[in-house]
DRENTORKE-290501 format. One record per atom (N, C-alpha, C): x, y, z; residue in one letter. Coordinates in Angstrom, 2 decimals. Each point is the difference from the previous one (the first is absolute). Layout:
BEGIN
+---------+---------+---------+----+
!      xx !      yy !      zz ! aa !
+---------+---------+---------+----+
!       X !       Y !       Z !  A !
...
+---------+---------+---------+----+
REM end
This chain:
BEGIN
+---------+---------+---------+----+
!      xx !      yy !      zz ! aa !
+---------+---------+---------+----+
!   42.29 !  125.39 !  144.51 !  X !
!   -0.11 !    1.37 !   -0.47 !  X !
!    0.40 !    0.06 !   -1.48 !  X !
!   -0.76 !    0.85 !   -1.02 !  X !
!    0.29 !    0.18 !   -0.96 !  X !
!    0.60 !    1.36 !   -0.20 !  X !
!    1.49 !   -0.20 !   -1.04 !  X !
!    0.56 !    1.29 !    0.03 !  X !
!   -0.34 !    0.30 !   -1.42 !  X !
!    0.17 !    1.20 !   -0.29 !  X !
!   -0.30 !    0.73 !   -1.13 !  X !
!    1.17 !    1.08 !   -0.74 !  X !
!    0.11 !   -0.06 !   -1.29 !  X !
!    0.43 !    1.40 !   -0.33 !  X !
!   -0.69 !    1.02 !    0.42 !  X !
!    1.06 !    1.33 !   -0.41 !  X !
!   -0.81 !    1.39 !    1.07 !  X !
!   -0.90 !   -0.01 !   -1.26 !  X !
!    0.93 !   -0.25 !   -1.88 !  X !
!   -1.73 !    0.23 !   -0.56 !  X !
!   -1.44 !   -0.25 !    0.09 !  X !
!    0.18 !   -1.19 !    0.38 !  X !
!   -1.11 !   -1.10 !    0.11 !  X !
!   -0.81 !    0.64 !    1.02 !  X !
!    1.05 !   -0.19 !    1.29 !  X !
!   -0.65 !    0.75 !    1.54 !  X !
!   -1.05 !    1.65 !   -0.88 !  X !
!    0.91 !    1.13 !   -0.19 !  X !
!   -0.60 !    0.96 !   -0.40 !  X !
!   -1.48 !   -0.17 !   -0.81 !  X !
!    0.03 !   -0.52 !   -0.91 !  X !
!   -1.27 !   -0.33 !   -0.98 !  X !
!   -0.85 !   -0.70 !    0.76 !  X !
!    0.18 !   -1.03 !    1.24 !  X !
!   -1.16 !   -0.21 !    0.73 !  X !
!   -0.42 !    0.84 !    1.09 !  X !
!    0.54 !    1.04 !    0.14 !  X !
!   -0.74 !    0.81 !    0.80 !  X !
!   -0.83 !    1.22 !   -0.64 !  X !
!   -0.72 !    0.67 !    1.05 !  X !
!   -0.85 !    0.78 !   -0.47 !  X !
!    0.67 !    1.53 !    0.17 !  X !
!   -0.32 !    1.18 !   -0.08 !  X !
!    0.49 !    1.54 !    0.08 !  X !
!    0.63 !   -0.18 !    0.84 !  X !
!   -0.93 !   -0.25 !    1.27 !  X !
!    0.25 !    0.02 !    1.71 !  X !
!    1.33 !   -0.64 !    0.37 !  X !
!   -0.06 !   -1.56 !   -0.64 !  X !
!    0.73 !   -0.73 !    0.49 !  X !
!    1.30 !    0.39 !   -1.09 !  X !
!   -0.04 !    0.64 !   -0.70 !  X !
!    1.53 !    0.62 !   -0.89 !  X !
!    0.70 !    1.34 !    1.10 !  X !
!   -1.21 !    0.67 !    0.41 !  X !
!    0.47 !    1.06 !    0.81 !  X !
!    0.50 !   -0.65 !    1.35 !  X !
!   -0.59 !   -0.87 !    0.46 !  X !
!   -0.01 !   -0.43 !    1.52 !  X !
!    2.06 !   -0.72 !   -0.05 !  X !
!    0.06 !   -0.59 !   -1.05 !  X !
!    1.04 !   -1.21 !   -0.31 !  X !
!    1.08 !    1.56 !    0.13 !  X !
!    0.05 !    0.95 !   -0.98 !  X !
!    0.89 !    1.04 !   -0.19 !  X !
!    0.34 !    0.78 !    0.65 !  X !
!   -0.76 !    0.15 !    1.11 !  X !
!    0.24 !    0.49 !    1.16 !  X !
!    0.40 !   -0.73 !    1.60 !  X !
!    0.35 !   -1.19 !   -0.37 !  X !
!   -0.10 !   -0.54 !    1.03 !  X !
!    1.66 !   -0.58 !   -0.09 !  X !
!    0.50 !    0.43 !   -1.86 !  X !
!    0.99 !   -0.52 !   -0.56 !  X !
!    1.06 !    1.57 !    0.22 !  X !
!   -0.37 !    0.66 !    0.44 !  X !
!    0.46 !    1.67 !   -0.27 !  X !
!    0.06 !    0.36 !   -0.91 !  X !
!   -0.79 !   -0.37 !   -1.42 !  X !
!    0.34 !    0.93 !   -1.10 !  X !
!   -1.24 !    0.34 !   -0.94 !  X !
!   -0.47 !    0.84 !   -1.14 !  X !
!   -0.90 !    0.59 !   -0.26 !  X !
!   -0.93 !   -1.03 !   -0.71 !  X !
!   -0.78 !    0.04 !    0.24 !  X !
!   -0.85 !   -0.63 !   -1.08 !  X !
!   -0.01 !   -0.22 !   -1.53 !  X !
!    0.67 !    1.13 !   -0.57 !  X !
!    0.41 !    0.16 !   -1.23 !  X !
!    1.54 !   -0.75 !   -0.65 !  X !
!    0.63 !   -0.29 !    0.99 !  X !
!    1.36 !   -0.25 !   -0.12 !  X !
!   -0.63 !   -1.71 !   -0.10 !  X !
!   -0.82 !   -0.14 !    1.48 !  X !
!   -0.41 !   -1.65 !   -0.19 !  X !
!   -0.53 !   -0.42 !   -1.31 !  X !
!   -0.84 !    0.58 !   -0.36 !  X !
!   -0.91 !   -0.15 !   -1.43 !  X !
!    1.64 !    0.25 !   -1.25 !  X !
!    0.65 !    0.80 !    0.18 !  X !
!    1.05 !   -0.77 !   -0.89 !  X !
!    1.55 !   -1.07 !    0.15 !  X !
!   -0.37 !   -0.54 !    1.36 !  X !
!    0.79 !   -0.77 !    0.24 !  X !
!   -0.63 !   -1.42 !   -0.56 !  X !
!   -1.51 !    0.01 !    0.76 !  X !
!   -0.69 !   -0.96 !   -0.15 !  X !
!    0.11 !   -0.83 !   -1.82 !  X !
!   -0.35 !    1.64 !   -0.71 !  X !
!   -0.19 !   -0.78 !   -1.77 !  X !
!    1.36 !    0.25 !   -0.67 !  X !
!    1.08 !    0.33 !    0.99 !  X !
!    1.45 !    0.32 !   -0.82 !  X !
!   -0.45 !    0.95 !   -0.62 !  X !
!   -0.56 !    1.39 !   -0.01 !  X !
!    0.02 !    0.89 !   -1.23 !  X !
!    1.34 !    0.60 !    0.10 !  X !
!    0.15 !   -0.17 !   -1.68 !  X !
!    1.67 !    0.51 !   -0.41 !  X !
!    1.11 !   -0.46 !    0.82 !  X !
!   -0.39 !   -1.28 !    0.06 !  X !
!    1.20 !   -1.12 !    0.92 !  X !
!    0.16 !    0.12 !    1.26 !  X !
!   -0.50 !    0.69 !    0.70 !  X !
!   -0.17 !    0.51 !    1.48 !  X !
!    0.23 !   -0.76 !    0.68 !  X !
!    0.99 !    0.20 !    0.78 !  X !
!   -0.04 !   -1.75 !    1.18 !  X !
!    0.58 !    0.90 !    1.33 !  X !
!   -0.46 !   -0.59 !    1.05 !  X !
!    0.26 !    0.34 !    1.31 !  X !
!    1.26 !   -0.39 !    0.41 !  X !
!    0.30 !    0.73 !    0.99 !  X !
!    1.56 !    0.15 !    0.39 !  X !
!    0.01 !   -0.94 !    1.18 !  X !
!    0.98 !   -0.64 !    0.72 !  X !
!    0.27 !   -0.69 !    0.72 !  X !
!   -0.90 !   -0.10 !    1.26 !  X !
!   -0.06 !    1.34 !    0.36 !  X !
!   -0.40 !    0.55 !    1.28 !  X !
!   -1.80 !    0.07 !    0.09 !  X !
!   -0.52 !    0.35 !   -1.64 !  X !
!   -1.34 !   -0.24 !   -0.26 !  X !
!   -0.70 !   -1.40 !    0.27 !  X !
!    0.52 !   -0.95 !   -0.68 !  X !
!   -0.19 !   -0.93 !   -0.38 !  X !
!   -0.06 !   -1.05 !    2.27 !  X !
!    0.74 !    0.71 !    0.20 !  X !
!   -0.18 !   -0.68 !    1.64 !  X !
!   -1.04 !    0.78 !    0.71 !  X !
!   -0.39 !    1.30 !   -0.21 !  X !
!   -0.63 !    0.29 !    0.56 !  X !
!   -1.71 !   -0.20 !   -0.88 !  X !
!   -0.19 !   -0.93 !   -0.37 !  X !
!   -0.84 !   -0.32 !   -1.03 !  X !
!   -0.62 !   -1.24 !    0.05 !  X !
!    1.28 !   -0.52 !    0.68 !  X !
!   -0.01 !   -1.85 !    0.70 !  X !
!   -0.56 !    0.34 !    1.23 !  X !
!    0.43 !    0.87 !    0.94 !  X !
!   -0.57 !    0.49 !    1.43 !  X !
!   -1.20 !    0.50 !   -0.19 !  X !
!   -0.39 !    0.49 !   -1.04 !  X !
!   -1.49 !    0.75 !   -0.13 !  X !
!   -1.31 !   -1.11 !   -0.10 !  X !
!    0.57 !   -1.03 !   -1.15 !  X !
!   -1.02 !   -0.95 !    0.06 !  X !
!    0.38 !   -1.31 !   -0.01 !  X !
!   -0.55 !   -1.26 !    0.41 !  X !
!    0.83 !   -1.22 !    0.15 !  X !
!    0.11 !   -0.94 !   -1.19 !  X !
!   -1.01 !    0.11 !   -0.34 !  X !
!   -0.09 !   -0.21 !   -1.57 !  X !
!    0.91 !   -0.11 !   -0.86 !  X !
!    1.14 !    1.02 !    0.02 !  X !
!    0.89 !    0.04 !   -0.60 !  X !
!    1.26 !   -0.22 !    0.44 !  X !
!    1.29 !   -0.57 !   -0.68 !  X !
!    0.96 !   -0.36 !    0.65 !  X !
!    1.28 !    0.31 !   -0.51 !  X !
!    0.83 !    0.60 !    0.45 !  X !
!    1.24 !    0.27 !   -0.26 !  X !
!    0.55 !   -0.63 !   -1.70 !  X !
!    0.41 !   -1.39 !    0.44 !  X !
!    0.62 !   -0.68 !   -1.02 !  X !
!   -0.62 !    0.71 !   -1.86 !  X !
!   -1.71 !   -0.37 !    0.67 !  X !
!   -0.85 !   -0.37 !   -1.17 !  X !
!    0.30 !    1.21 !   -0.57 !  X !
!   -0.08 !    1.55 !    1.06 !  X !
!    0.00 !    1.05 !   -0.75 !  X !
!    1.55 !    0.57 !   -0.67 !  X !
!    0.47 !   -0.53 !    0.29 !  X !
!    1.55 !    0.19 !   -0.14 !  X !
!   -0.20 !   -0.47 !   -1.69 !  X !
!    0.13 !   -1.54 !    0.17 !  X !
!   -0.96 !   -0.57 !   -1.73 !  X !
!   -0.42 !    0.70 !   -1.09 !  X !
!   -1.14 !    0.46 !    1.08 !  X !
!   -1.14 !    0.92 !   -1.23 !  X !
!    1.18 !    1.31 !   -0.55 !  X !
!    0.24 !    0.29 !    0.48 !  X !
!    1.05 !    1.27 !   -0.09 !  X !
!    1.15 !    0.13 !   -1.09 !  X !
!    0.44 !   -1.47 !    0.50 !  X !
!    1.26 !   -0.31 !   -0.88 !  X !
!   -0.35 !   -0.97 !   -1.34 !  X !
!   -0.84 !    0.22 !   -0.45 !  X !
!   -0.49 !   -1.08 !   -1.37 !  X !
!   -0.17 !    0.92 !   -0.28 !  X !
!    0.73 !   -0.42 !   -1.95 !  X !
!    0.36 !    0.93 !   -1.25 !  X !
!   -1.30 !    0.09 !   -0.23 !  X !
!   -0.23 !    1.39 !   -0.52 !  X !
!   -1.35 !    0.16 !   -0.61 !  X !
!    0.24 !   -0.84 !   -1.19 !  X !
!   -1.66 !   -0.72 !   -0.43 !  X !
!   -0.03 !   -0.76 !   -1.00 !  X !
!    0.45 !    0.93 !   -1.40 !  X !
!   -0.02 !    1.04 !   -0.53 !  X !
!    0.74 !    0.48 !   -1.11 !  X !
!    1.57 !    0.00 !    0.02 !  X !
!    0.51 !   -0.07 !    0.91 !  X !
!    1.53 !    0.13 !    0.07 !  X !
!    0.21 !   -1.17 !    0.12 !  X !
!   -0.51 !   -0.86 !    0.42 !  X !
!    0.05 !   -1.93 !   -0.63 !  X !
!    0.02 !    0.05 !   -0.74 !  X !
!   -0.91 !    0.08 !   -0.93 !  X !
!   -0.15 !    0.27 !   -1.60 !  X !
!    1.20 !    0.47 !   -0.57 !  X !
!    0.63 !    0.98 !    0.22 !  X !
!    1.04 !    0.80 !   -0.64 !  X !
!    1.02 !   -0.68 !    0.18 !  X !
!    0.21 !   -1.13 !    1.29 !  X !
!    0.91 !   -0.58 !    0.13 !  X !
!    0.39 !   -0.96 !   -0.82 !  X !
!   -0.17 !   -0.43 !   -0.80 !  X !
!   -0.55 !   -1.43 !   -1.08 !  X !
!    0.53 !    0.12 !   -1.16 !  X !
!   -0.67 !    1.57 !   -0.32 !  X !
!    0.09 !    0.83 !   -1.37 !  X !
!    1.63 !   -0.33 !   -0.41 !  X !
+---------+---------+---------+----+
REM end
């Protein structure tokens, strides 16, 4: 089985399969679409992020935990400075 980030996951699906995933995760479609691209640093809460792993298999705890917790690449940057 191949696991995926939820970004990755999100961008290969289609409308359907963004709505189908967000509802199956309990939460809005709109919230997924900014969890998925981090808009304005957005990251899912503990409780999201499992029910997200249960929604599709694809994705896995650890990995999303990962995606979540890596510095956005500008605040790397700043780190250096």
């Amino acid at each position: 089985m191949c696991y995926m980030k939820l970004s990755d996951l999100y961008q290969s699906l289609d409308k359907n399969g963004r709505k189908a995933l967000a509802e199956k995760a309990g939460v809005d479609p709109g919230y997924l679409w900014q969890i998925a691209t981090q808009w304005r640093g957005k990251k899912p809460s503990v409780d999201v992020i499992g029910r997200l792993v249960r929604s599709d298999r694809r994705l896995k705890a650890s990995d999303l935990i990962a995606e979540f917790s890596e510095v956005a690449p500008e605040l790397k940057e700043a780190e250096h400075v």
